[in-house]
Backbone bond lengths (Angstrom), bond angles and torsions (degrees), N, CA, C in turn:
res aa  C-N    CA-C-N  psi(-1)  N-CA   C-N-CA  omega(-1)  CA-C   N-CA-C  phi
1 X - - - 1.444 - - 1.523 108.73 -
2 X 1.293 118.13 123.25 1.497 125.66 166.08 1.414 125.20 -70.87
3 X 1.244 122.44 137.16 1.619 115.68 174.79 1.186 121.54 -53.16
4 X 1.191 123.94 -6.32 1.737 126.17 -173.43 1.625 89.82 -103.27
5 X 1.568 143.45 -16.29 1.438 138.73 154.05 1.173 100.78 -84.17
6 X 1.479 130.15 -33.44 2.196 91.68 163.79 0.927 128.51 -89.18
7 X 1.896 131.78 13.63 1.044 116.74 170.40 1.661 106.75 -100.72
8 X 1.005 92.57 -5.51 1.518 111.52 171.96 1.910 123.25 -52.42
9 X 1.984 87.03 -51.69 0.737 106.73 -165.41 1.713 111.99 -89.56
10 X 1.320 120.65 -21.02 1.279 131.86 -169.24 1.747 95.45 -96.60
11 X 1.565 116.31 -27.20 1.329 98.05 171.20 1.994 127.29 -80.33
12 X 1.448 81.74 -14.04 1.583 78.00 178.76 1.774 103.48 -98.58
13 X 1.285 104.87 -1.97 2.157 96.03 164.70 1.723 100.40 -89.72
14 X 1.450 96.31 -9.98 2.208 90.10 172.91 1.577 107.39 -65.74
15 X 1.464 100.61 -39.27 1.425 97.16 174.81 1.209 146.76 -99.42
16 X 1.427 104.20 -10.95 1.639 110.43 145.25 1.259 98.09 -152.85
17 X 1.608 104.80 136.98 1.457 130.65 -178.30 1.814 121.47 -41.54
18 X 1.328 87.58 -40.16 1.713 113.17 -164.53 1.727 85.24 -51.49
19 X 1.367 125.61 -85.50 1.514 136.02 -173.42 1.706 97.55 -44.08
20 X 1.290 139.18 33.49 1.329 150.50 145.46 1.784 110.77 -72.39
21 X 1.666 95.46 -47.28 1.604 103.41 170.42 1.665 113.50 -39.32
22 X 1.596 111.33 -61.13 1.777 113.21 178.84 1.130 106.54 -20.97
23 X 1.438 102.77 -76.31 1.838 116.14 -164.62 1.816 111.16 -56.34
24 X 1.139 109.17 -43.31 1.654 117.69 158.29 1.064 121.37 -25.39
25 X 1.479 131.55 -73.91 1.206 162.02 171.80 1.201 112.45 -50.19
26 X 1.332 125.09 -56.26 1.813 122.81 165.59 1.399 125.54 -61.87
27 X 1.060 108.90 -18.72 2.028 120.32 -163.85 1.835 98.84 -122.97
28 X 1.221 129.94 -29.26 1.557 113.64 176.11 1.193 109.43 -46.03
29 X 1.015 128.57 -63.06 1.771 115.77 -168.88 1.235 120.78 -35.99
30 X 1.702 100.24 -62.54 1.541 110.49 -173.67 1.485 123.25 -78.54
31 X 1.382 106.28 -6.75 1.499 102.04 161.04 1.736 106.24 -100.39
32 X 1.310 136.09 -24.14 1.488 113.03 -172.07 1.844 94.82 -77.73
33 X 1.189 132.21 -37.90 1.071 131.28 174.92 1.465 131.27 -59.00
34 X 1.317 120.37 -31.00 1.225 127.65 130.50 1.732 132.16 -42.92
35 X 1.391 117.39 -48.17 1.845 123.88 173.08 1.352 92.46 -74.00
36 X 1.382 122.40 -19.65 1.720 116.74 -164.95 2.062 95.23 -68.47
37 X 1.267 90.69 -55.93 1.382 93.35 -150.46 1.762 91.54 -79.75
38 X 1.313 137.16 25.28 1.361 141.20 156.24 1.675 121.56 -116.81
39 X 1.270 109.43 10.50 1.586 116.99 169.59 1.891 100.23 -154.32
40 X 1.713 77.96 160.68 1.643 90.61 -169.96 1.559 105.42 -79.64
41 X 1.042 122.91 26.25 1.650 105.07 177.01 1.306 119.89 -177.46
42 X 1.619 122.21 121.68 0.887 109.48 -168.48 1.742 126.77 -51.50
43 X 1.350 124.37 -13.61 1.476 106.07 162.10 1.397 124.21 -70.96
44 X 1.487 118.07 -27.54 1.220 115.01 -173.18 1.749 99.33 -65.07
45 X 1.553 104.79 -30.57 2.014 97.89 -169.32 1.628 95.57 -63.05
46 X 1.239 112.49 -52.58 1.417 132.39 -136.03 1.971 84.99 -67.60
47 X 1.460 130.13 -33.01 0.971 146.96 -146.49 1.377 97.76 -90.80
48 X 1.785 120.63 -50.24 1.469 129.30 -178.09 1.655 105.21 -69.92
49 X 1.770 111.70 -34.73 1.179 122.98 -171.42 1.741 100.95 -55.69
50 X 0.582 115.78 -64.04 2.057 132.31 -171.56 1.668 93.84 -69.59
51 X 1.807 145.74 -23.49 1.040 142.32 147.41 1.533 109.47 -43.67
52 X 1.450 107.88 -65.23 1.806 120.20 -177.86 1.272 100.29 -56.05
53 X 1.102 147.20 -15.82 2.007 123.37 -156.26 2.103 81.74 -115.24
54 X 1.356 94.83 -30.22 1.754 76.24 -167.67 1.503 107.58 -90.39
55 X 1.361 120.75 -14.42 1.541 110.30 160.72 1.088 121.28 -78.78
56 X 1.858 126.21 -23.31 1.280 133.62 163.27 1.878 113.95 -69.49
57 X 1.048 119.04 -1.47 1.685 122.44 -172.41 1.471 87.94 -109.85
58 X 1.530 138.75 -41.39 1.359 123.58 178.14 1.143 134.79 -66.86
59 X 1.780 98.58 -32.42 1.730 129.11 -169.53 2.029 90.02 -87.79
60 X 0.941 138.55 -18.03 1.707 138.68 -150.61 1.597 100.03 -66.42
61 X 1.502 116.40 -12.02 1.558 109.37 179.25 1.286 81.48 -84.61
62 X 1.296 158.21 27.10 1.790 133.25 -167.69 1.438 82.41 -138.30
63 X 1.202 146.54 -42.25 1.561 146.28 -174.56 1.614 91.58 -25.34
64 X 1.200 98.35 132.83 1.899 129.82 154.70 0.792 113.81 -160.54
65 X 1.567 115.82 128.94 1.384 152.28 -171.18 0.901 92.83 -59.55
66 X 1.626 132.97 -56.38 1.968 111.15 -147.00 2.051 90.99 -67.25
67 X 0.616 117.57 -15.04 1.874 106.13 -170.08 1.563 90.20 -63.75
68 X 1.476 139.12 4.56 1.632 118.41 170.40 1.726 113.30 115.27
69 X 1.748 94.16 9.94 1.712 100.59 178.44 1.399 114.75 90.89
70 X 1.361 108.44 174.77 1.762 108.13 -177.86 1.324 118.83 -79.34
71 X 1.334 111.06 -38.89 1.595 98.24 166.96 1.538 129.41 -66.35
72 X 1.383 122.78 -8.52 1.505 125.47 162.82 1.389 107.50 -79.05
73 X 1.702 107.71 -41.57 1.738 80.97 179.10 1.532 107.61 -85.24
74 X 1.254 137.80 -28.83 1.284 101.81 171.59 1.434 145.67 -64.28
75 X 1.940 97.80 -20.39 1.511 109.12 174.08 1.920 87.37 -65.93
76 X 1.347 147.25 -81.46 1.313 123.21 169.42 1.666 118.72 27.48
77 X 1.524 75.74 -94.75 1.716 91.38 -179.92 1.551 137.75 -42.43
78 X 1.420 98.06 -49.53 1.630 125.28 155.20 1.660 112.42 -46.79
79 X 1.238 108.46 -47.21 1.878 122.07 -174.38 1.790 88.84 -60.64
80 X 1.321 110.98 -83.65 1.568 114.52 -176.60 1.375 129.42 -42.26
81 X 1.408 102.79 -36.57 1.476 114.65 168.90 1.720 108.78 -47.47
82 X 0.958 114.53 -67.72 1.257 140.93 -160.09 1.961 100.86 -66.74
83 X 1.099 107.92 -31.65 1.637 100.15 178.66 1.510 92.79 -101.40
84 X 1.038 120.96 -15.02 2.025 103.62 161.06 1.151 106.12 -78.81
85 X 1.245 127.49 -38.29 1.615 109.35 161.77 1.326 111.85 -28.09
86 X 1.384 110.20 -83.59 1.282 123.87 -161.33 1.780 123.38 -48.08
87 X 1.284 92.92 -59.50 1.616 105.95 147.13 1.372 115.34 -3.49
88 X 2.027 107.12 -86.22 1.492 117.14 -172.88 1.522 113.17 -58.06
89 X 1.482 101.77 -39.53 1.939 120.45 -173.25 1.465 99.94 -51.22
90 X 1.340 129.64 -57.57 1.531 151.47 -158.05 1.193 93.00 56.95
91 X 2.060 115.64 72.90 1.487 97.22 170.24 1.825 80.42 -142.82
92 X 1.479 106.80 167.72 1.219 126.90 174.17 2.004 114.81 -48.56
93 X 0.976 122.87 145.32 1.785 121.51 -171.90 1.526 98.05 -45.84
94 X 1.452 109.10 -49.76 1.349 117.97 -145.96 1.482 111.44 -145.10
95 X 1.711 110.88 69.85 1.637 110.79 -167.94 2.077 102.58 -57.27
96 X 0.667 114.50 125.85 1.723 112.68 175.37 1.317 123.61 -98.18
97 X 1.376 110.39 -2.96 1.133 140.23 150.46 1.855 115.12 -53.17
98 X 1.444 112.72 -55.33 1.339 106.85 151.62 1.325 143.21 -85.50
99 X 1.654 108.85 31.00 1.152 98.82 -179.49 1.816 118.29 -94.27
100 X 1.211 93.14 -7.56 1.665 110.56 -162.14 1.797 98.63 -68.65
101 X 1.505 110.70 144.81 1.691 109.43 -160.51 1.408 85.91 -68.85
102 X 1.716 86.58 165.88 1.582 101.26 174.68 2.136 110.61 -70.19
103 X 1.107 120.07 139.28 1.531 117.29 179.71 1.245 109.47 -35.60
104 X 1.215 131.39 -51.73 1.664 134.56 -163.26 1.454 120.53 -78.53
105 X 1.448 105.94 -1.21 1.648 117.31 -164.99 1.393 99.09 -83.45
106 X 1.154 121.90 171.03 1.824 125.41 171.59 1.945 87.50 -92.57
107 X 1.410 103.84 150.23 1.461 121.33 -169.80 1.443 99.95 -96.69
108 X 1.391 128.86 98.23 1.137 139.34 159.55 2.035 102.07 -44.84
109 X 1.480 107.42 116.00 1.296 115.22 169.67 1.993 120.32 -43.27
110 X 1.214 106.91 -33.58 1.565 122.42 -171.19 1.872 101.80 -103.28
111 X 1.168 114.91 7.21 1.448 122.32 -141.82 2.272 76.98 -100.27
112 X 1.168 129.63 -52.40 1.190 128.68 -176.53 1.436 109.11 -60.87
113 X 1.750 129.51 -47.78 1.337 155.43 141.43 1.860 94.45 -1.34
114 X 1.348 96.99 -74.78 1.635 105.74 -178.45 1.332 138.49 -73.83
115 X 1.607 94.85 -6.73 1.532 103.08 -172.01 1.798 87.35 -98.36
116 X 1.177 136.56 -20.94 1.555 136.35 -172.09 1.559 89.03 -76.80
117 X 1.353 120.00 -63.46 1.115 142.05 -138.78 2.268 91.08 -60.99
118 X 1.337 97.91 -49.66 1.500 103.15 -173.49 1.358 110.37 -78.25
119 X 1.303 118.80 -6.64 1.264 127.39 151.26 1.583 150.27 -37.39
120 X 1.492 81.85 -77.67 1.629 112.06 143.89 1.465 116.59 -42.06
121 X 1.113 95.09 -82.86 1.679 106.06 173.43 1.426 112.73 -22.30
122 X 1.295 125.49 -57.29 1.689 152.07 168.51 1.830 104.82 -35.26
123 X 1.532 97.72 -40.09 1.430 92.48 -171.29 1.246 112.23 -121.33
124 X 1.396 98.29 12.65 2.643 86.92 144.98 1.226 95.93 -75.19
125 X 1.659 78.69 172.85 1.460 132.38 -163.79 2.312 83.59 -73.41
126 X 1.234 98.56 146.84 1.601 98.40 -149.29 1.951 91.83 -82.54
127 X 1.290 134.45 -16.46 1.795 119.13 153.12 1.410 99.10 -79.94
128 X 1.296 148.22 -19.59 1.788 125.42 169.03 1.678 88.89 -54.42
129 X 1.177 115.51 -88.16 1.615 140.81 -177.08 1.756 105.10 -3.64
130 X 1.520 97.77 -68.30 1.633 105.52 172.52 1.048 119.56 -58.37
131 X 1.526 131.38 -36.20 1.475 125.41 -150.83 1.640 79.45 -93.89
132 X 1.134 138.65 -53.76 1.910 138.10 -165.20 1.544 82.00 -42.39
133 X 1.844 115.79 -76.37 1.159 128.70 -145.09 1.843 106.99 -48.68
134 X 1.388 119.13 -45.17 1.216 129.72 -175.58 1.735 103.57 -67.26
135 X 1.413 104.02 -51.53 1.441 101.39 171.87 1.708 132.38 -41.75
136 X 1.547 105.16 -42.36 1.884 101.78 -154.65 1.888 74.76 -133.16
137 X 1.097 145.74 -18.68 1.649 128.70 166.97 1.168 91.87 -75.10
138 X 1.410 136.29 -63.35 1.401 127.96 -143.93 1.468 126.47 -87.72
139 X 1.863 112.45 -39.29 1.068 148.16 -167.69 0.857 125.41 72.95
140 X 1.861 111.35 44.41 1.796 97.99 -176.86 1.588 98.82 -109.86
141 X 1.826 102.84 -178.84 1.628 109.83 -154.99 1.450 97.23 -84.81
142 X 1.585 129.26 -148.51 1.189 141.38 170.33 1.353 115.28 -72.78
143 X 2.069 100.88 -36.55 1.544 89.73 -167.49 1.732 104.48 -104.08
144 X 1.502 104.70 14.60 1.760 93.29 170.16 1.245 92.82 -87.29
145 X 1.532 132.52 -38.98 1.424 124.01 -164.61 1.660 88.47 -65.52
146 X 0.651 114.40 -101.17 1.891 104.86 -171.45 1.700 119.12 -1.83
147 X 1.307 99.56 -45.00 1.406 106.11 172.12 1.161 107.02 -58.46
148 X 1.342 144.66 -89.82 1.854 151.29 127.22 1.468 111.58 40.38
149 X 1.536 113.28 -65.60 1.411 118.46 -161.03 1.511 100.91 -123.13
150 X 1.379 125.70 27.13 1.368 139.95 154.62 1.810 97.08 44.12
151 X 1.601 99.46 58.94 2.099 114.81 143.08 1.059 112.94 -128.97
152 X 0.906 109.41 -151.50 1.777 131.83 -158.88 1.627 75.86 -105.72
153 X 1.761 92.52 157.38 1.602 106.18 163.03 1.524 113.39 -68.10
154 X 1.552 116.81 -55.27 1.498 93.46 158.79 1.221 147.96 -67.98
155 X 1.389 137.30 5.18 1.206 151.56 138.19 1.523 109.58 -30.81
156 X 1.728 108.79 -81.70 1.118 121.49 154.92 1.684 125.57 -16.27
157 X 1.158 93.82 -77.43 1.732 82.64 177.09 1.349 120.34 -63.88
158 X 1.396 140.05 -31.93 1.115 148.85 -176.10 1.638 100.22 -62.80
159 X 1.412 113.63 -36.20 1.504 112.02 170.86 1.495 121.41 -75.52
160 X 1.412 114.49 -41.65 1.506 124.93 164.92 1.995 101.68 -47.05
161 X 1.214 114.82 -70.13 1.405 120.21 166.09 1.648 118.96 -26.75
162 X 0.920 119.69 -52.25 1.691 133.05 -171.36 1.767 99.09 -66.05
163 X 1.639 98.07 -47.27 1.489 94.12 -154.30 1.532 96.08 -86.71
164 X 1.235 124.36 -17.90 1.932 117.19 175.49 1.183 85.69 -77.60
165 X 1.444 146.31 -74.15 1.519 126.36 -170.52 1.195 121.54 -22.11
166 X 1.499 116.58 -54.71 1.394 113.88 -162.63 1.833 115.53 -93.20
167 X 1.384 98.59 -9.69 1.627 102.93 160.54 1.998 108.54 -89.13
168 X 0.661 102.00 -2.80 1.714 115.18 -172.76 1.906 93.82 -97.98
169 X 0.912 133.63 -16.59 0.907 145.33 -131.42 2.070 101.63 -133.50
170 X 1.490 85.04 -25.30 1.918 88.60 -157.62 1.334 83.37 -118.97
171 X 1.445 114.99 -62.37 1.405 114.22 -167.46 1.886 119.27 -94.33
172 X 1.593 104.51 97.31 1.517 104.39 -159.45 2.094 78.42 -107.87
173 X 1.427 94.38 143.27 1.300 97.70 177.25 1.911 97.29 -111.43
174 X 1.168 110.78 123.87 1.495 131.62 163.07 1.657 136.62 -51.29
């Protein structure tokens, strides 16, 4: 998608709400999958997710493209959303303590794999944490994450870099 189709697209949800759905429909994935992989449960994502689209449907007269397109500002929105959560909650980003399946569930074989794995993740330095999370939840490049977490594209990658080192580093599989 080109910035001249999201301003396209954010100017015609300025003028009626309904064409808010478009932009909905293109960006849910990559933003609930992004809140996914920053809270323990899919209601809490699914919960920030429907926070992000309705502060992004009020704020949509303010959308500009040059900030890196609609999916940077809504991952934005999603980012802030999500630490006012936490904020009001007064709980840790990412308790890991709840990540472990519920007892009664069938045990996904890769399911322990992921519960270490978000762990780790849990305990970078909190731009390693964002820049991974934005990277492989969301799918954005070096220079949307820069866009996102307000650096340079190489900043950005140099942080993406740091934080696979140091999970490369912790989590060696045998």
């Amino acid at each position: 998608m080109t910035f001249d189709e999201d301003e396209a697209m954010a100017r015609a949800a300025g003028l009626d709400p309904r064409e808010f759905a478009a932009i909905y429909e293109r960006h849910r994935t990559p933003v609930y999958r992004y809140l996914r992989s920053r809270t323990a449960s899919d209601d809490e994502a699914g919960e920030l997710c429907a926070v992000t689209f309705e502060r992004a449907l009020a704020a949509i007269d303010r959308f500009r493209s040059s900030g890196g397109g609609m999916i940077a500002w809504l991952l934005r929105i999603a980012r802030n959303a999500h630490i006012d959560d936490v904020r009001r909650t007064d709980r840790h980003p990412l308790q890991t303590d709840r990540l472990s399946p519920e007892p009664s569930s069938p045990i996904d074989p890769g399911l322990e794999d992921a519960v270490i794995l978000r762990s780790l993740i849990a305990g970078l330095p909190a731009t390693q944490r964002d820049a991974i999370q934005l990277r492989f939840a969301a799918g954005l490049t070096a220079r949307e994450i820069g866009i996102v977490l307000g650096m340079t594209e190489g900043a950005a990658q140099k942080q993406l870099e740091r934080a696979l080192t140091a999970l490369r580093e912790v989590y060696r599989v045998d």
